[in-house]
Structure formats: structure tokens, C-alpha cells
C-alpha atoms as a printed R data frame, in Angstrom:
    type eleno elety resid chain resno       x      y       z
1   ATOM     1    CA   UNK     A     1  -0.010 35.820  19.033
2   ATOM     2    CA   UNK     A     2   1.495 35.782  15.482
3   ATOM     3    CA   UNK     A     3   0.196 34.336  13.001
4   ATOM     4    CA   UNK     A     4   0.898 30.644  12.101
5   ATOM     5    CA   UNK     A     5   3.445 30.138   8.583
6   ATOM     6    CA   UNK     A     6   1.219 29.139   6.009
7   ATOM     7    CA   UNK     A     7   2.789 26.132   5.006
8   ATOM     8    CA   UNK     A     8   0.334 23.271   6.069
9   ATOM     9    CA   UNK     A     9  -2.363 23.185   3.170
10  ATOM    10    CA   UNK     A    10  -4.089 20.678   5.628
11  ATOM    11    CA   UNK     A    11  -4.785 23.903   7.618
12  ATOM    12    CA   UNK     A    12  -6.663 25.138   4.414
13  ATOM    13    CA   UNK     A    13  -8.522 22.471   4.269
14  ATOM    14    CA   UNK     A    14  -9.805 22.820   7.690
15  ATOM    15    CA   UNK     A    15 -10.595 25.832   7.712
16  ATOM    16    CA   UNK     A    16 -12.321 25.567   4.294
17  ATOM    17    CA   UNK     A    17 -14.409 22.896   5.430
18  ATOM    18    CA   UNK     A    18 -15.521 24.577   8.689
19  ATOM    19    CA   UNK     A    19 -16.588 27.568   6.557
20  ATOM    20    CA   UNK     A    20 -19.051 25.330   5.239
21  ATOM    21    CA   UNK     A    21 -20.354 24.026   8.322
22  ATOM    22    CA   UNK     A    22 -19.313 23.060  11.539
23  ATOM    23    CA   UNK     A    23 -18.160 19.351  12.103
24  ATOM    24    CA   UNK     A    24 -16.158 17.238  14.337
25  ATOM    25    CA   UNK     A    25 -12.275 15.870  13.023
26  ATOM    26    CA   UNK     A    26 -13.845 12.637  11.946
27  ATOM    27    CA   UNK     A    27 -16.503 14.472   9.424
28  ATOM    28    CA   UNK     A    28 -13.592 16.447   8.333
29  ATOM    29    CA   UNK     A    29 -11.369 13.294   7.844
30  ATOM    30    CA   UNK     A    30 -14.428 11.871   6.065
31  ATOM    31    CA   UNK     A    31 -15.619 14.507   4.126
32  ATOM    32    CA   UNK     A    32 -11.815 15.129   2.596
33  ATOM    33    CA   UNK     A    33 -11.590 11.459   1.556
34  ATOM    34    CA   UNK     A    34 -14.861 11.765  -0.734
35  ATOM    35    CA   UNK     A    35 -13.753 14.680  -2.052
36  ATOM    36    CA   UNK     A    36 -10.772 13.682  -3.362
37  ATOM    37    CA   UNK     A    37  -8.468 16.078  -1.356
38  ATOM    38    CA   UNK     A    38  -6.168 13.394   0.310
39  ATOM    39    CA   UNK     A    39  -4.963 13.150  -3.085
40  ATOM    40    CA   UNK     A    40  -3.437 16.193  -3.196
41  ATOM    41    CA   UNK     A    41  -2.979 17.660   0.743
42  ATOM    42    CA   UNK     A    42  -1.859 14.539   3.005
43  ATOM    43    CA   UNK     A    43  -3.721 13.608   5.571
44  ATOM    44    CA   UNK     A    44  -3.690 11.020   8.643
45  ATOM    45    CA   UNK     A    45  -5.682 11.075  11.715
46  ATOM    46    CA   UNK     A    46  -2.524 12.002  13.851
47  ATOM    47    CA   UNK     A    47  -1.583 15.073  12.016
48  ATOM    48    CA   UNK     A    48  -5.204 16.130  11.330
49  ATOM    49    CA   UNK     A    49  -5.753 16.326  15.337
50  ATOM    50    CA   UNK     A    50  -2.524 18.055  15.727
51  ATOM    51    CA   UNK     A    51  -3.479 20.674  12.939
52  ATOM    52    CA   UNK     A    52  -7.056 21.224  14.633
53  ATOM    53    CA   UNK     A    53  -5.428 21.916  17.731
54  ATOM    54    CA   UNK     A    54  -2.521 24.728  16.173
55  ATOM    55    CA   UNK     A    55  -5.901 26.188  14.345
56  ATOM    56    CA   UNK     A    56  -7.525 26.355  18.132
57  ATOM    57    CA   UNK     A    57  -4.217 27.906  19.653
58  ATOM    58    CA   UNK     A    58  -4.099 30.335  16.952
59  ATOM    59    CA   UNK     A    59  -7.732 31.508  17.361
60  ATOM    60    CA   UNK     A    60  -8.654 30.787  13.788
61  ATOM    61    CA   UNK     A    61 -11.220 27.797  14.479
62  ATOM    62    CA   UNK     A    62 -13.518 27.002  17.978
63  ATOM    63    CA   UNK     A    63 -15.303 24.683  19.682
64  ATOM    64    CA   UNK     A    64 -18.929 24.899  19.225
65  ATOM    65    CA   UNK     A    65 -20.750 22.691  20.261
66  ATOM    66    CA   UNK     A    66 -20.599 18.596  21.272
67  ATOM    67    CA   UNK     A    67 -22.177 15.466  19.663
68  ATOM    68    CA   UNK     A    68 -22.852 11.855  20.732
69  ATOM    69    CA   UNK     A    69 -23.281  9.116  18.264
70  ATOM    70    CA   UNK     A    70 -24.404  5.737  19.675
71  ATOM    71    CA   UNK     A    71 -21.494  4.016  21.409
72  ATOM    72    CA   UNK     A    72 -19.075  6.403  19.741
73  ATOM    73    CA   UNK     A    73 -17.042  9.249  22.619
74  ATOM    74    CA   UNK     A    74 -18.852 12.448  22.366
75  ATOM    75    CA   UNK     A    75 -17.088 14.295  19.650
76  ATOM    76    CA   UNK     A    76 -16.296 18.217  19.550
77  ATOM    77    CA   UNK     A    77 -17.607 20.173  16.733
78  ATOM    78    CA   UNK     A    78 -15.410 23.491  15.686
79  ATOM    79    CA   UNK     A    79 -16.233 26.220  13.551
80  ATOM    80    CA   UNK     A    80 -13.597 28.912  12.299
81  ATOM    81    CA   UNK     A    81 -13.895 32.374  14.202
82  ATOM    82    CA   UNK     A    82 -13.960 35.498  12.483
83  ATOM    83    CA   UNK     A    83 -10.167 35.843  12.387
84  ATOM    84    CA   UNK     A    84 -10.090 32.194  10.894
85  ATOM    85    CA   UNK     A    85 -12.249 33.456   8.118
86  ATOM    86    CA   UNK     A    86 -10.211 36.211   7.377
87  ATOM    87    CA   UNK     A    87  -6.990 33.931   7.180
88  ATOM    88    CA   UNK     A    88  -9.232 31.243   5.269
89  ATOM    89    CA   UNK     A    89  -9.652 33.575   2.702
90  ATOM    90    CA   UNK     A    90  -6.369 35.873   2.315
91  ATOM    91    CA   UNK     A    91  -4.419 32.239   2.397
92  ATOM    92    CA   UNK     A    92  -6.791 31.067  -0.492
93  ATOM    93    CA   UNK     A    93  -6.875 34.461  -2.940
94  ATOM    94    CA   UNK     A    94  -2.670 33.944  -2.411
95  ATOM    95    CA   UNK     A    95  -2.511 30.773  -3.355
96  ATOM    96    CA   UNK     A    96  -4.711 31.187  -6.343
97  ATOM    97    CA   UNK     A    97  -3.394 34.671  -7.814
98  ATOM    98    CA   UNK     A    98   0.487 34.183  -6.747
99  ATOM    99    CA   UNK     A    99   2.586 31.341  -8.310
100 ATOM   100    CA   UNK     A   100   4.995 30.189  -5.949
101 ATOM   101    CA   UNK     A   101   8.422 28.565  -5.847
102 ATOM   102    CA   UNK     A   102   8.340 24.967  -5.880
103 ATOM   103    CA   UNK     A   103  11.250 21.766  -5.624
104 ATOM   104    CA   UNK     A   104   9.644 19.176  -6.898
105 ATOM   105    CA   UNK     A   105  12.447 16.230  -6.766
106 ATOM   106    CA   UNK     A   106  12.087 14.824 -10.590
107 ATOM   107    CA   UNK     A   107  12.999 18.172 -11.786
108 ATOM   108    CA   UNK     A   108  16.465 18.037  -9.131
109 ATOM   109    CA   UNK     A   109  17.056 14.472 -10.880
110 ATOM   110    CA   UNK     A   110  16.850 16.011 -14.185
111 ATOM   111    CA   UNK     A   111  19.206 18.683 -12.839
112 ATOM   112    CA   UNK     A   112  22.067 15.613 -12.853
113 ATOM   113    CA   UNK     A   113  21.051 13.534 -15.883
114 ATOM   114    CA   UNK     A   114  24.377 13.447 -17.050
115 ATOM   115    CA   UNK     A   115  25.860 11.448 -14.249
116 ATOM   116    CA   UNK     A   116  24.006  8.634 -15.962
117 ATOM   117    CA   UNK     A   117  24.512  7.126 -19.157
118 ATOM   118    CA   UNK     A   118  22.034  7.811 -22.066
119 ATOM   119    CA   UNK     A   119  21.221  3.784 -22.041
120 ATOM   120    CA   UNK     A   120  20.509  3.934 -17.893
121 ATOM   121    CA   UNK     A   121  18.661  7.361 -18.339
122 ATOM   122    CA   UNK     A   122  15.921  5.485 -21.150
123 ATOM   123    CA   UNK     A   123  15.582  2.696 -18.886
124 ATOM   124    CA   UNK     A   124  14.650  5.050 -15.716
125 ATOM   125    CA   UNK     A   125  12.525  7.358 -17.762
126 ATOM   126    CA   UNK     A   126  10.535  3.992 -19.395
127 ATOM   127    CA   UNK     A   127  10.241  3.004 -15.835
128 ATOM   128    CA   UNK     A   128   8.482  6.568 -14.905
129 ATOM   129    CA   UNK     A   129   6.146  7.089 -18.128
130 ATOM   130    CA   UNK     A   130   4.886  3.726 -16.827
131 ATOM   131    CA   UNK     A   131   4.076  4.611 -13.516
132 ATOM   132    CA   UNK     A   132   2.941  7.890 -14.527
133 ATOM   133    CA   UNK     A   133   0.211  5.901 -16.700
134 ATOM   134    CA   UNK     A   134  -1.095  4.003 -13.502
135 ATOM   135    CA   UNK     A   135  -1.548  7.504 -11.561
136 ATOM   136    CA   UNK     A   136  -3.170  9.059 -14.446
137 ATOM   137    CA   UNK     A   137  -5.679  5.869 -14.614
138 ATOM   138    CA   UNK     A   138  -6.185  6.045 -10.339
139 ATOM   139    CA   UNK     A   139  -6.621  9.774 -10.832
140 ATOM   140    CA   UNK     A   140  -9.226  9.695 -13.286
141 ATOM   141    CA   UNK     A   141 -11.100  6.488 -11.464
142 ATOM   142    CA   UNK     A   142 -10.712  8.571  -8.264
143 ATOM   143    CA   UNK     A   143 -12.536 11.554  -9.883
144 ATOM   144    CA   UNK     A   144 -15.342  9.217 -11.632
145 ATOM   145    CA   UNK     A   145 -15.780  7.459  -8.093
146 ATOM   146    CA   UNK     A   146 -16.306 11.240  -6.440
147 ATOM   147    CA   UNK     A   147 -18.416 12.568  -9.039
148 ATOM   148    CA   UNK     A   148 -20.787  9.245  -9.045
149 ATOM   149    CA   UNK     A   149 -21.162 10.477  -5.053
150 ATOM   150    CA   UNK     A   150 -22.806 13.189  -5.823
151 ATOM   151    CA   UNK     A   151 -20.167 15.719  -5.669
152 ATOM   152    CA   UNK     A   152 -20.339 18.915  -7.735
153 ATOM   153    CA   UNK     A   153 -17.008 19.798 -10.097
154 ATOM   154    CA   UNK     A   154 -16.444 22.644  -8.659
155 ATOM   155    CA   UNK     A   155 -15.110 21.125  -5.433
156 ATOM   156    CA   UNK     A   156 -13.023 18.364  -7.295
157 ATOM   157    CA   UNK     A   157 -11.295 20.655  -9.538
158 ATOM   158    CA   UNK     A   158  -8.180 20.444  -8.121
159 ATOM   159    CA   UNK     A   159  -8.152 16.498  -8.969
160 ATOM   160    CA   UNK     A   160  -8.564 17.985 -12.711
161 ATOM   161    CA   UNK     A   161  -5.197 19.572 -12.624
162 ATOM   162    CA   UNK     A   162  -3.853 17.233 -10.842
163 ATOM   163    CA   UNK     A   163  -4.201 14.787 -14.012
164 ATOM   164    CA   UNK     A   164  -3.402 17.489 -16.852
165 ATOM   165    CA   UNK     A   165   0.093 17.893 -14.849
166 ATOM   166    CA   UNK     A   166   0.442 14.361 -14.887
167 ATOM   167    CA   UNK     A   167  -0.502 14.183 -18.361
168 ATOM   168    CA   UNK     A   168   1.905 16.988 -19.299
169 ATOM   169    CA   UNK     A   169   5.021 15.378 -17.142
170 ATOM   170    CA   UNK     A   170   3.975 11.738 -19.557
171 ATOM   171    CA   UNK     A   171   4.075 13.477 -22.498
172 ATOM   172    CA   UNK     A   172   7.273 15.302 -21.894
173 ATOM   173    CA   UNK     A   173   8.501 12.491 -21.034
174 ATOM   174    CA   UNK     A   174   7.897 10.634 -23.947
175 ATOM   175    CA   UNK     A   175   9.524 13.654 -25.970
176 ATOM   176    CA   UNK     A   176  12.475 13.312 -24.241
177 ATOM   177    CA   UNK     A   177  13.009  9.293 -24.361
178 ATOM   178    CA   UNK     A   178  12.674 10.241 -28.324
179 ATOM   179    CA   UNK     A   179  15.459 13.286 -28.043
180 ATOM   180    CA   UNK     A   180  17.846 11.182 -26.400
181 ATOM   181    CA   UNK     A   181  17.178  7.929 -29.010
182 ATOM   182    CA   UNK     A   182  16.883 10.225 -32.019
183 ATOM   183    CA   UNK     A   183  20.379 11.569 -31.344
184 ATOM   184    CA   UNK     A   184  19.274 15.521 -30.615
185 ATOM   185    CA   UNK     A   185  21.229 15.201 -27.428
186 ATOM   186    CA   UNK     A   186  23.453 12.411 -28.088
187 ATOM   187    CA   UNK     A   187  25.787 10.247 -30.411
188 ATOM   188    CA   UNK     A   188  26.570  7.022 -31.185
189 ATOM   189    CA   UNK     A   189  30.424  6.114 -30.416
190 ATOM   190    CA   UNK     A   190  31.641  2.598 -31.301
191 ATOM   191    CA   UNK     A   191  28.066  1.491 -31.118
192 ATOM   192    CA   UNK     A   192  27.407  3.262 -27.790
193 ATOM   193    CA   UNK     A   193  24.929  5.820 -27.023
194 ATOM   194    CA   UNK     A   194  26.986  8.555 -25.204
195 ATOM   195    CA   UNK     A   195  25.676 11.909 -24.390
196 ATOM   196    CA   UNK     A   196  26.835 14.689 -27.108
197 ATOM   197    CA   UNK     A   197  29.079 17.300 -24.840
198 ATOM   198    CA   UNK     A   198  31.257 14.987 -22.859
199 ATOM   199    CA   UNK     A   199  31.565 15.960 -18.361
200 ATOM   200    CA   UNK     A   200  34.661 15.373 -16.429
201 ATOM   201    CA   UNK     A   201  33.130 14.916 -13.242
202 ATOM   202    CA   UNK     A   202  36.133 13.885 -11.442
203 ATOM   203    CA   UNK     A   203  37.696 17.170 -11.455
């Protein structure tokens, strides 16, 4: 069977928690949540079961065992096999020593700035920096809440990058809203604040 495209970091996460211990989807679901790691890989109960069952196809994670819990359904515990190890880890050492490609959609809307006026641009960007502040707040209250659990650094660490990107993107930001008021990439025309190369976009 070949092997499954790596493109589900829920996947990862299953597998890395499973290499921990074994636990039933609920733990898993559970155990992500405290950490902090639906923050950055997303996660709902119906794609979580659907992912645990690709990881069983794919021989990478198995059933090992059954639990019962009061009134709760018996649950199924999985653990990764030995090929799910060695896929845990290859997938993680890529991840961490190859920087890959990404789209993230700000940077296409940056791509077409100039469709917009200079005045319509500040007002969107404003808009941004301020929701950017509200994340950055969440994200740090999210990573005080996990580390007052109990939870060592080391497996919260990706919530800490997570807020200096944020950080970064705010203070860019910021940079730019001056640029564009400063006049380093535009001019004032009859009072107006135009961009400084003028775009025929209509042909």
C-alpha cells in the first residue's frame, strides 16, 4: 500500500500522541485541546475519526486494546505500529529541517494592493493590526492557561512561534501603514493620496 501524502498535520499529531502512550480518539481530542495544538492543526471530532481510521488503513497506528468508562460505549485504544513510528519520525525531522512552500492568503492580497486606493488600503490594514492585537492577546492567554495546567514548554512551543509570527506580521504592518502615510510609496495629488507609479488596469 503506498504511503499516505503527508499533508494532514492532524495525522502528526496522532501519531505523536500515540508515541507517547496509547489512548482512545477522545483522550487524543482532549489531550490536543490542553496542549494548545488546535490552535495551530484544526481539529473536530468528525475529521479526527476519519484521520484515525486512514492511519489504521495505512498500517501506521492499531488497535490495542478496549476501555469502558461508566455509562460511556467502550472506547478503542490505538497505538502506532512500527511502520507508524518510522513515518512519525521521518514526517517530523522534514518538517523541522526543510522549509517549505507556503500561500498564505494576506500575502496574495498584498500581491494586488494597487487595485485599491492608498486611503481604502490604511483603512483595511488599521482594521487587521487590530485584529492581529486580539490574537496576539488569546495566544498569549491560551499559552498562560496551558502552562498553569501543568504542561512543560517544550510541548507548547509551537504556540511560542505562533505569537512571534503574529507579532512580526503587527509590526510590519504598522511599518507599512507609516510608508504609505509618510509618502515612501505614494503622493499627494490635489489633496489625494494616490499611489506613486500610476496602473492602467483596464488594458
Amino acid at each position: 500500500m503506498p504511503k499516505p501524502k503527508r499533508s494532514n498535520l492532524l495525522a502528526l499529531a496522532i501519531l505523536s500522541l500515540l508515541h507517547e502512550r496509547p489512548m482512545h480518539p477522545y483522550e487524543i481530542g482532549v489531550t490536543m485541546r490542553q496542549r494548545g495544538l488546535s490552535d495551530s492543526i484544526k481539529l473536530n471530532t468528525g475529521s479526527l475519526y476519519a484521520v484515525i481510521e486512514g492511519l489504521l488503513k495505512n498500517n501506521l497506528i492499531e488497535s490495542v486494546g478496549t476501555e469502558k468508562e461508566g455509562r460511556h460505549p467502550e472506547r478503542t485504544i490505538y497505538g502506532p505500529t512500527e511502520e507508524g513510528r518510522a513515518e512519525f519520525f521521518d514526517w517530523l525531522r522534514s518538517l523541522l529541517r526543510l522549509p517549505a512552500k507556503e500561500y498564505p492568503q494576506f500575502a496574495a492580497g498584498l500581491s494586488f494592493l494597487a487595485h485599491l486606493t492608498p486611503g481604502e488600503v490604511l483603512d483595511l490594514l488599521a482594521e487587521r493590526a487590530e485584529a492581529l492585537v486580539k490574537q496576539i492577546e488569546e495566544t498569549r492567554s491560551s499559552m498562560e492557561a496551558t502552562r498553569s495546567m501543568g504542561i512543560d514548554r517544550l510541548f507548547v512551543i509551537e504556540q511560542e512561534y505562533s505569537l512571534a509570527l503574529l507579532e512580526a506580521e503587527r509590526n510590519w504592518i504598522h511599518k507599512l501603514i507609516k510608508d504609505i502615510e509618510n509618502g515612501s510609496i505614494t503622493e499627494k495629488k490635489d489633496g489625494k493620496l494616490n499611489w506613486a507609479l500610476s496602473f492602467d488596469f483596464q488594458g
